[in-house]
C-alpha positions as CSV (number, residue, x, y, z in Angstrom):
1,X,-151.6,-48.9,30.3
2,X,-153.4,-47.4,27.2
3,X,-156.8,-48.6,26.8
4,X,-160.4,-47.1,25.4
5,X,-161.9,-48.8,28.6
6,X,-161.0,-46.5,30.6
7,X,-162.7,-43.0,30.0
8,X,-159.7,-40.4,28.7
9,X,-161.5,-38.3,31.7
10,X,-163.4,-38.8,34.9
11,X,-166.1,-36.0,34.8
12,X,-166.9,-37.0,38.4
13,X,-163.8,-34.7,39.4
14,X,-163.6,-31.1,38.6
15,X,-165.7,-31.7,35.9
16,X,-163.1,-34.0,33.9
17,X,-160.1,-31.3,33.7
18,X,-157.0,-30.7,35.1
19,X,-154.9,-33.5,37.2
20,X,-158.2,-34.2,39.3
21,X,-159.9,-35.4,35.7
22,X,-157.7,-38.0,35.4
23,X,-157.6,-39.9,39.2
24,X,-160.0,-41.5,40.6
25,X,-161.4,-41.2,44.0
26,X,-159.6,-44.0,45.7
27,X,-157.4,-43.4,48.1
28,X,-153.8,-43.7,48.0
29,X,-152.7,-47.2,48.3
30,X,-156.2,-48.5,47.8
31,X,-156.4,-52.1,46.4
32,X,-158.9,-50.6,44.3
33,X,-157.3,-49.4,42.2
34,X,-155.7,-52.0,41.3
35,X,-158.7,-54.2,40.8
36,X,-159.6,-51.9,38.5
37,X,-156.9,-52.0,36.0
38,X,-156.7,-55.7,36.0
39,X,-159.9,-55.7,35.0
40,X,-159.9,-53.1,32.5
41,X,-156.9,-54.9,30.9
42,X,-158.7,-58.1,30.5
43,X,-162.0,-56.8,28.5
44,X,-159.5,-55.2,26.7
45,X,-157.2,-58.0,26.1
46,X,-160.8,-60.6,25.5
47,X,-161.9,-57.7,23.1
48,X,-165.3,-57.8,24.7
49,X,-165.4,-53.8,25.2
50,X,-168.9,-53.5,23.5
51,X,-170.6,-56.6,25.1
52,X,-169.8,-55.7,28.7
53,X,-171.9,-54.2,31.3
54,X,-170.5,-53.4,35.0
55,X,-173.0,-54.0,37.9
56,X,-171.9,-51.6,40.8
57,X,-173.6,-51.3,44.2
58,X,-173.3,-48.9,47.2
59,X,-169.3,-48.6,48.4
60,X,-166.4,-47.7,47.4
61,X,-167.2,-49.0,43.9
62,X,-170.2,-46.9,43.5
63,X,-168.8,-44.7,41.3
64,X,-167.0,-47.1,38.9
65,X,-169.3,-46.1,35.7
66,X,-167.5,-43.0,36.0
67,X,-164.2,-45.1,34.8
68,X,-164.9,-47.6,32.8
69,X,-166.4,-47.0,28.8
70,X,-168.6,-50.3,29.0
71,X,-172.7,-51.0,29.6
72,X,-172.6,-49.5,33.4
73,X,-175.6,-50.6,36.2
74,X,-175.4,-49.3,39.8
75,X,-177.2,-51.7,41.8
76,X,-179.2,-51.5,46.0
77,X,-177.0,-52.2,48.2
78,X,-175.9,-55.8,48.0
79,X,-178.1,-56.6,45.0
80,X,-175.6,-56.6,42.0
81,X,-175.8,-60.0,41.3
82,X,-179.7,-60.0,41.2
83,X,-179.5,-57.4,38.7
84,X,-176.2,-59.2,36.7
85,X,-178.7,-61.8,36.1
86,X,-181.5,-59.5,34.7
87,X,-178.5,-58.0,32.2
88,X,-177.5,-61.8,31.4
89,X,-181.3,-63.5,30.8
90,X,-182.3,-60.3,28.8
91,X,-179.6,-60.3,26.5
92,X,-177.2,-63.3,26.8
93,X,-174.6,-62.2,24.6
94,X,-173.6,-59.3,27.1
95,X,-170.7,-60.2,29.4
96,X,-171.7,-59.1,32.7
97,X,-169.5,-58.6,35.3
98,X,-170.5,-57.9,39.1
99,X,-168.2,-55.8,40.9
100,X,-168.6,-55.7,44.7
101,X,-167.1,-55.0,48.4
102,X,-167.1,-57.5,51.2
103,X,-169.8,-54.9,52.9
104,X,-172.0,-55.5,50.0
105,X,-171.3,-59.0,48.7
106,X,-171.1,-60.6,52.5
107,X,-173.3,-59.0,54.6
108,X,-176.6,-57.1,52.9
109,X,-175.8,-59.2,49.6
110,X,-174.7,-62.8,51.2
111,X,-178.3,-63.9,50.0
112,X,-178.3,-62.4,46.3
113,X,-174.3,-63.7,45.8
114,X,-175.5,-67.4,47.1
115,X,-178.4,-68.2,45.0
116,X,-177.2,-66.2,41.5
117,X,-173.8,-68.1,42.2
118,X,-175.8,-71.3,42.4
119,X,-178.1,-70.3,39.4
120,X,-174.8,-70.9,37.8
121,X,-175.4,-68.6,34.6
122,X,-172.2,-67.0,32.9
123,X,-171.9,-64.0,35.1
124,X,-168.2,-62.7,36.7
125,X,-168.0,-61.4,40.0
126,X,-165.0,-59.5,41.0
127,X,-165.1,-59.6,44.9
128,X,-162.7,-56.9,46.8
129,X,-162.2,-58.1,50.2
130,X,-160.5,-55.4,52.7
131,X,-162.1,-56.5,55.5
132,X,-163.3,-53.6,56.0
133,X,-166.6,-51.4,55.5
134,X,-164.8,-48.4,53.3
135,X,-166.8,-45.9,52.3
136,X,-168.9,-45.6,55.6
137,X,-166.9,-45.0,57.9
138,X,-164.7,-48.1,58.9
139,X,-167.4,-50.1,60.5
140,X,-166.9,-53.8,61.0
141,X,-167.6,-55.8,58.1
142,X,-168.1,-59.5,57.5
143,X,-164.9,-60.2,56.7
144,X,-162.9,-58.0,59.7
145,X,-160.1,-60.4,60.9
146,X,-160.3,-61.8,65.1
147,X,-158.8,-58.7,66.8
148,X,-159.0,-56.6,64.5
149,X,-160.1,-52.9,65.4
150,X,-162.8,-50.7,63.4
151,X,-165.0,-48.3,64.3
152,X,-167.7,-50.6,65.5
153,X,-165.4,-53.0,67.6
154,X,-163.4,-50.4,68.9
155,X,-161.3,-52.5,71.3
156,X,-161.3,-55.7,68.4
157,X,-163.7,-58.1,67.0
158,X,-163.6,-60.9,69.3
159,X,-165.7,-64.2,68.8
160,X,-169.0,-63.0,70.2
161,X,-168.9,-61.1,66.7
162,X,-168.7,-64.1,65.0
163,X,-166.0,-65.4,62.9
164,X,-164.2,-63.9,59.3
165,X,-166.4,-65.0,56.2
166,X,-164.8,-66.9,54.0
167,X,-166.4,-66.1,50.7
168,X,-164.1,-67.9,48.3
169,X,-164.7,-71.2,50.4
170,X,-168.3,-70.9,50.7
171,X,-168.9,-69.9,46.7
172,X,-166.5,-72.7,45.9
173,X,-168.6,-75.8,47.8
174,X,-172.0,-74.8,45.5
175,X,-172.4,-76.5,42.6
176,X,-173.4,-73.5,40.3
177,X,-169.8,-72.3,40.3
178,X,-167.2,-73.4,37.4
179,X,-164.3,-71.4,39.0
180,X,-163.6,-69.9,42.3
181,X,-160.0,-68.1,42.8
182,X,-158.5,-65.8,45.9
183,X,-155.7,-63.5,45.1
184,X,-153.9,-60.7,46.8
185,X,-152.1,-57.1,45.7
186,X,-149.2,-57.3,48.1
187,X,-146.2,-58.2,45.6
188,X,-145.6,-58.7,41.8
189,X,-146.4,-62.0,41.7
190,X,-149.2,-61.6,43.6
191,X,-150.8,-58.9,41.2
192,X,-149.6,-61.2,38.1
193,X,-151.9,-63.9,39.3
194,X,-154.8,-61.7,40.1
195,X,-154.7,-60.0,36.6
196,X,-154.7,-63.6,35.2
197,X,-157.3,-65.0,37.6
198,X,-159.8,-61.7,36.6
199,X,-159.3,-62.4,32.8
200,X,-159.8,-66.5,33.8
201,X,-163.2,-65.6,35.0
202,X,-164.2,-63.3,31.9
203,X,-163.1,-65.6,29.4
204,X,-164.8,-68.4,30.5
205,X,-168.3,-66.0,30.5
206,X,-166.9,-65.1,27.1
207,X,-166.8,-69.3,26.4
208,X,-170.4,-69.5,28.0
209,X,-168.8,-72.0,30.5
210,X,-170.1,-71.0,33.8
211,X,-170.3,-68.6,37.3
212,X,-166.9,-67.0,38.1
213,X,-165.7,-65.8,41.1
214,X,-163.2,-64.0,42.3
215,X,-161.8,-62.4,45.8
216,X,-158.9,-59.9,45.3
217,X,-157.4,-59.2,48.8
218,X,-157.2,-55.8,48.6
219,X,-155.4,-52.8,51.0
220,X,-157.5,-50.1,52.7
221,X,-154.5,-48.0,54.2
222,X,-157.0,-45.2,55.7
223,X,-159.0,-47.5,57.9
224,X,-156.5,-49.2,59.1
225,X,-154.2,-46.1,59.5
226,X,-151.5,-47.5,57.7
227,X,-149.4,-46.4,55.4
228,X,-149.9,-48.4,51.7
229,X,-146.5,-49.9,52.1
230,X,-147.2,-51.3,55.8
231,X,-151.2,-51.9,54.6
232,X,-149.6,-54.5,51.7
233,X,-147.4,-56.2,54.7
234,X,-150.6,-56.0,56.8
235,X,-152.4,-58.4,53.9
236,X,-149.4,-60.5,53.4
237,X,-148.8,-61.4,57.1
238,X,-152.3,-61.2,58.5
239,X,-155.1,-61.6,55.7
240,X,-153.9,-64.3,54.1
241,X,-153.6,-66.7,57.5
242,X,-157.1,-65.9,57.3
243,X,-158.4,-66.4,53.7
244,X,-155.8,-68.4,52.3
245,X,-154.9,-68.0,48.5
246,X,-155.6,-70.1,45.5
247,X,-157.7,-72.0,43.7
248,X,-161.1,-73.0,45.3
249,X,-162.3,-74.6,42.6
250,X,-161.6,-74.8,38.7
251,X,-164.0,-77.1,36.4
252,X,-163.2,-78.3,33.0
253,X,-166.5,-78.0,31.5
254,X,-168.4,-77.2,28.2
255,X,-170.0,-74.5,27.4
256,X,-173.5,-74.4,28.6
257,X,-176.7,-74.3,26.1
258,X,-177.0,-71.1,25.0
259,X,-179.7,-68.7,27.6
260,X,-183.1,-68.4,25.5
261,X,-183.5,-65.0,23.8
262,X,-186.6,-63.2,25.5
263,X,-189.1,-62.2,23.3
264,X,-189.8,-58.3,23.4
265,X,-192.5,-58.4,20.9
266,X,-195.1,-55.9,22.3
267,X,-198.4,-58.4,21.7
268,X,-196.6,-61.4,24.0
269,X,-195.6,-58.8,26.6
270,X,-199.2,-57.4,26.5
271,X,-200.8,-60.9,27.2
272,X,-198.3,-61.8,29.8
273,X,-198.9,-58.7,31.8
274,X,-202.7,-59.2,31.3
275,X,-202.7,-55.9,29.1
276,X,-204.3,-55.4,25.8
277,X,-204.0,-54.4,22.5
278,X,-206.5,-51.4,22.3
279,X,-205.3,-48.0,21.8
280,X,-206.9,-45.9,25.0
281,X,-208.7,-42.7,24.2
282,X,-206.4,-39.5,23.4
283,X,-208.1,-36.4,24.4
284,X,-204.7,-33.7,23.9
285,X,-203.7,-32.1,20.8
286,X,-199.7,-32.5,21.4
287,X,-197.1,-32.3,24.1
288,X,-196.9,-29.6,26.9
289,X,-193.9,-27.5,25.1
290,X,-195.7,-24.7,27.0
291,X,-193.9,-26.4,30.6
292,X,-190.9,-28.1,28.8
293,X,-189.8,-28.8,25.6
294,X,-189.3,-32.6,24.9
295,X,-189.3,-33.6,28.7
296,X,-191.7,-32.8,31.6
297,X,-190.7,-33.5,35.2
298,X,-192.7,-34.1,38.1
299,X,-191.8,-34.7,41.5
300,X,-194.8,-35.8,44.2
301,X,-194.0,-36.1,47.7
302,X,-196.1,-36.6,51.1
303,X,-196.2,-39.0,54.0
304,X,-197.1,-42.5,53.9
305,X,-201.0,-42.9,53.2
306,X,-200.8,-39.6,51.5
307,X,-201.3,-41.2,48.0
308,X,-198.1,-39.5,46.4
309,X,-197.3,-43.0,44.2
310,X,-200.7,-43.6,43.7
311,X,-201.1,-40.3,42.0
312,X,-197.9,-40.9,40.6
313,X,-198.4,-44.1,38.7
314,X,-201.5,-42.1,37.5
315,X,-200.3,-39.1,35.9
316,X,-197.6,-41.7,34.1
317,X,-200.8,-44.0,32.8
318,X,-202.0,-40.9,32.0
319,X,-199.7,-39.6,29.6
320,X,-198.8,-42.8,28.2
321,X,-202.5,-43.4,26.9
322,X,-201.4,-39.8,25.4
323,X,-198.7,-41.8,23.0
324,X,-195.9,-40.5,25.2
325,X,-193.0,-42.1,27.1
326,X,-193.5,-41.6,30.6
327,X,-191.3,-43.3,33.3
328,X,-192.5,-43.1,37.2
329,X,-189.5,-43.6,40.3
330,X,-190.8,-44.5,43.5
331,X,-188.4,-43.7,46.9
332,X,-189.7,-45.0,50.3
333,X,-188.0,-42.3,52.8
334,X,-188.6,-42.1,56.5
335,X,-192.2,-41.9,56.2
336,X,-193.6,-43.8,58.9
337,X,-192.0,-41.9,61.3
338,X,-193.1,-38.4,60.0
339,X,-190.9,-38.1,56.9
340,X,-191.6,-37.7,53.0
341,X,-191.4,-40.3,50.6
342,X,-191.3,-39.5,47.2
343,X,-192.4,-40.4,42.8
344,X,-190.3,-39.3,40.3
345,X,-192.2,-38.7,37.3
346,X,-190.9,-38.2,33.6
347,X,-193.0,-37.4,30.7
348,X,-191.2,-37.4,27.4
349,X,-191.9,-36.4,24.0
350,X,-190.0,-39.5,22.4
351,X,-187.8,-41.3,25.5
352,X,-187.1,-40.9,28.5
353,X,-183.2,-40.2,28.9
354,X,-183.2,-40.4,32.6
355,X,-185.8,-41.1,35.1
356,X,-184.6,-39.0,38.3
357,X,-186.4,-35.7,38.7
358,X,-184.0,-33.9,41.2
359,X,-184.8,-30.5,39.6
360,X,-188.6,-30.9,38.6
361,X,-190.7,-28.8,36.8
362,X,-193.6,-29.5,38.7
363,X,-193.9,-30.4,42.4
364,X,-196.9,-31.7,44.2
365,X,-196.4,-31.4,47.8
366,X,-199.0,-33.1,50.1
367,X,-197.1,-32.1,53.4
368,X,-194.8,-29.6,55.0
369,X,-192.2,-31.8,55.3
370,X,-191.9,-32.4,51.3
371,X,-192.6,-29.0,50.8
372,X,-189.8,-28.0,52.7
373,X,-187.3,-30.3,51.0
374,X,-188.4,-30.0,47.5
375,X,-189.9,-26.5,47.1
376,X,-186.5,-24.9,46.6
377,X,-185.4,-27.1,43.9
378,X,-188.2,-26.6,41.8
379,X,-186.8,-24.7,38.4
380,X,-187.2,-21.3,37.5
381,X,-190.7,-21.2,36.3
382,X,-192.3,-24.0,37.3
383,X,-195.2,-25.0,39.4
384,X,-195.8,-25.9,42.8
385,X,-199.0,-27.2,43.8
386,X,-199.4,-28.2,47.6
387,X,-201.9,-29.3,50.2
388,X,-203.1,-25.5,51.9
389,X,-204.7,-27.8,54.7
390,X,-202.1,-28.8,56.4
391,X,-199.2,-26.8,55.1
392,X,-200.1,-23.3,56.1
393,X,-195.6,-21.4,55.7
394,X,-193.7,-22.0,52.4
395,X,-190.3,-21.9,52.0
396,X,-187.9,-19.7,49.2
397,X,-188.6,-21.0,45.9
398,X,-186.4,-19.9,42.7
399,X,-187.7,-16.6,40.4
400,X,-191.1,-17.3,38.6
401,X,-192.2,-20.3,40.5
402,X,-195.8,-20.6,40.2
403,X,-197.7,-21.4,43.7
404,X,-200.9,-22.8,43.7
405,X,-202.6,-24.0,47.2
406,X,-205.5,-26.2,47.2
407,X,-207.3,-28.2,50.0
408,X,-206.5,-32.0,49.5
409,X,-207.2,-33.2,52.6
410,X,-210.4,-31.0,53.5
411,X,-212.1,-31.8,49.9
412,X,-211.5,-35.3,50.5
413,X,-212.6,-35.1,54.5
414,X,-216.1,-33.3,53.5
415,X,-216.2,-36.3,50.7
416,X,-216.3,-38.5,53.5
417,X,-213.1,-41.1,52.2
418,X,-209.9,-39.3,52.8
419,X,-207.9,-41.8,51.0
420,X,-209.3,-39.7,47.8
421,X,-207.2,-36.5,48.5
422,X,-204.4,-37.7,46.1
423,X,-207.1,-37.7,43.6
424,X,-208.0,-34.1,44.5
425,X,-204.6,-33.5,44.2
426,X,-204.6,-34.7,40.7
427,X,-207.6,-32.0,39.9
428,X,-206.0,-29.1,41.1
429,X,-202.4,-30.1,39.4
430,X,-204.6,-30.2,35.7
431,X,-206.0,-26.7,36.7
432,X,-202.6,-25.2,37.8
433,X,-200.6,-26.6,34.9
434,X,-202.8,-28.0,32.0
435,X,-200.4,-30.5,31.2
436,X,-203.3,-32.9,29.5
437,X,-206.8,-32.2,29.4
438,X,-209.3,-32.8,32.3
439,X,-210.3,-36.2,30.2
440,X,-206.8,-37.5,30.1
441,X,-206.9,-37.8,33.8
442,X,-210.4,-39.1,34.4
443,X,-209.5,-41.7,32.0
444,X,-206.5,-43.1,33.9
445,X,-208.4,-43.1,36.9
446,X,-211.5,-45.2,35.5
447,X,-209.0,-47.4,33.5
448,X,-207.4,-47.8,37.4
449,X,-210.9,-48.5,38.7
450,X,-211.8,-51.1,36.9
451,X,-212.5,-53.7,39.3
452,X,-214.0,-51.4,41.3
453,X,-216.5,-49.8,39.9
454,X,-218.6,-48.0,42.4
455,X,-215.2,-46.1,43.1
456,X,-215.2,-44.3,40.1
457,X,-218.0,-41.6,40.8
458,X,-216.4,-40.8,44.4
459,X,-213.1,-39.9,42.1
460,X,-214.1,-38.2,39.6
461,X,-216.0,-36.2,41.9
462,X,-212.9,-35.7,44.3
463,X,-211.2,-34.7,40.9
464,X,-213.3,-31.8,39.9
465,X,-213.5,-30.4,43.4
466,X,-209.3,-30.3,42.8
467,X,-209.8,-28.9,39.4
468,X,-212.1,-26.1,41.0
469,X,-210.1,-25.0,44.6
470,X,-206.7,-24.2,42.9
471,X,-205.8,-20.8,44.2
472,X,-202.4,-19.0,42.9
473,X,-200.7,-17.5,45.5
């Protein structure tokens, strides 16, 4: 098949060259692959290249923006659907396609899949059903036949597990639906009528006639230690007695009203979100080119009750009352049981490209833990300003790193309101790196203190202790 949906080389393997730049990471016999080109034929085929945007979640489709030339989302685990619906609402004229295993879709997504196929908005849903969870190891999975081993019912599922799911069945009997369809990969009639059921369900997005869904019974040779010829018989003589092919259900309706456009005009976002209009105070003279040119990175990691995303979502206020883009990722890790969890924070001259900080320029640390993990990967040159309280070794960091050890939690102890060290932390990251003026930061915090007023003396005061007890190491 020639067609400019498909990249002319995957970049996830060997960097896009050789023969590895040109497979995919399926494995042999894998009905993913399949899947895949049917569906790439179809936008083709519908001409809908430049209007489509993929939703893929955790699994074996994870990495399917690496394949296809289309909008690409990866979703949470099980939550494509929620997130086809935010592409769809916020601009209707995209087809959106949700792309999902039965590990995702029927067991962490079964929630998200029910109510957005109820919603009933235009939105395809491609559902591979191997029965198996793939990529993790060949655990059980919703839709793991009676008797059938994995790697979580070693000696078969029996009925204390509960029965198969039957997706298809269960979509079809909502009334959002317009079009429900199982197929299969086993044969060449079988693939026929999955490539035709696939385009079905675009088109009628395309026609703004409805929810489409459709499960392709698909082959996972390595889980079930088969070889691909014996994993198609496998589907043919077992699957199907279980999910039975077909039509579920196939409506002749009209196209629906057409989805509102959403207004993006910054005054009616402002009063919706309960902001306002006024330009906050700028206090520096231009970017910090003197840490990065274009794009700052920032990476602040500690325990829970630390105040890592607090002090996160500050530094991005912060530098957006500067007039810059500034994006801010939150990751809940392990942290109630001792862990790190961790902000990503971007700061951009003009836009943010991409919101991940995995190698930052600057790293606030407010345990050992995160110090540990993230020191290291701190770039050449940067800055690493931790909590000399309670972190008392550091690790390797790369050539030039700048180290600068202050006392968050003992500042904020003597202040009598430990929840204030973040703050401190804030101080003694503006006197290690000026990356905005003492002002910019004070400003955030009073704008943040608002409501709370007799806060805002306790924190500035916890600020300038920061600003004061930075000491290079």
């Amino acid at each position: 098949m020639t067609t400019s949906v498909f990249y002319d080389r995957f970049e996830r393997h060997a960097h896009g060259e050789g023969l590895k730049g040109r497979s995919t990471h399926y494995c042999p016999g894998c009905g993913h692959g399949l899947a895949h080109k049917f569906l790439g034929e179809s936008i083709d085929e519908l001409g809908i290249q430049d209007r489509t945007v993929a939703v893929s979640p955790v699994g074996c489709s994870v990495f399917l923006y690496y394949y296809f030339d289309v909008g690409n989302t990866q979703a949470a685990h099980g939550r494509a659907p929620a997130v086809a619906i935010g592409h769809k609402v916020a601009n209707p004229d995209s087809i959106v396609i949700s792309y999902q295993g039965d590990g995702d879709l029927a067991s962490i997504g079964l929630a998200e899949i029910v109510s957005t196929a109820q919603l009933g908005l235009p939105i395809t849903v491609i559902f591979v059903n191997n029965a198996i969870y793939g990529m993790t190891g060949g655990q059980m999975a919703p839709t793991t036949l009676i008797g059938q081993k994995t790697a979580t019912s070693p000696y078969g599922r029996d009925r204390f597990m509960g029965q198969p799911m039957k997706m298809a069945e269960l979509i079809a009997q909502l009334d959002g639906p317009v079009y429900v369809e199982r197929v299969a990969l086993f044969d060449a009639k079988q693939r026929t009528r999955a490539k035709k059921a696939i385009k079905k369900a675009i088109q009628l997005q395309a026609e703004n006639k409805g929810f489409a869904f459709v499960e392709v019974l698909a082959e996972c040779p390595t889980h079930l230690g088969m070889t691909p010829a014996e994993a198609e018989a496998w589907v043919k003589e077992e699957m199907v007695k279980n999910f039975p092919l077909g039509v579920k259900k196939d409506l002749t309706v009209e196209p629906l009203p057409q989805i509102p456009l959403p207004s993006f005009d910054p005054d009616r976002v402002a009063e919706t979100l309960g902001g306002t209009s006024e330009s906050a105070p700028r206090h520096a003279t231009g970017f910090p080119t003197r840490i990065a040119p274009g794009d700052v990175s920032l990476k602040l990691a500690g325990a829970g009750g630390d105040g890592a995303q607090t002090a996160a979502l500050l530094i991005t206020r912060a530098a957006i009352n500067e007039g810059f883009d500034s994006t801010h990722i939150p990751s809940y890790g392990p942290e109630s049981r001792g862990g790190t969890s961790y902000a990503d924070v971007h700061i951009a001259e003009d836009e943010v490209l991409s919101p991940a900080s995995p190698r930052p320029h600057i790293l606030v640390a407010f345990n050992a833990p995160s110090l540990t993990k993230f020191g290291p990967a701190v770039q050449p040159g940067g800055t690493v300003i931790y909590d000399s309280s309670v972190i008392h070794e550091l690790p390797h960091f790369a050539e030039g790193v700048k180290v600068c050890g202050a006392p968050f939690t003992a500042i904020a102890s003597d202040l009598g309101r430990s929840v204030v060290k973040n703050v401190v932390a804030l101080g003694a990251l503006q006197a290690a790196t000026e990356i905005f003026p003492k002002e910019t930061f004070l400003t955030a915090i009073r704008q943040a203190l608002k409501d709370k007023c007799a806060m805002i003396a306790l924190n500035e005061e916890a600020f300038n202790w920061g600003v004061r007890s930075v000491t290079l190491h």
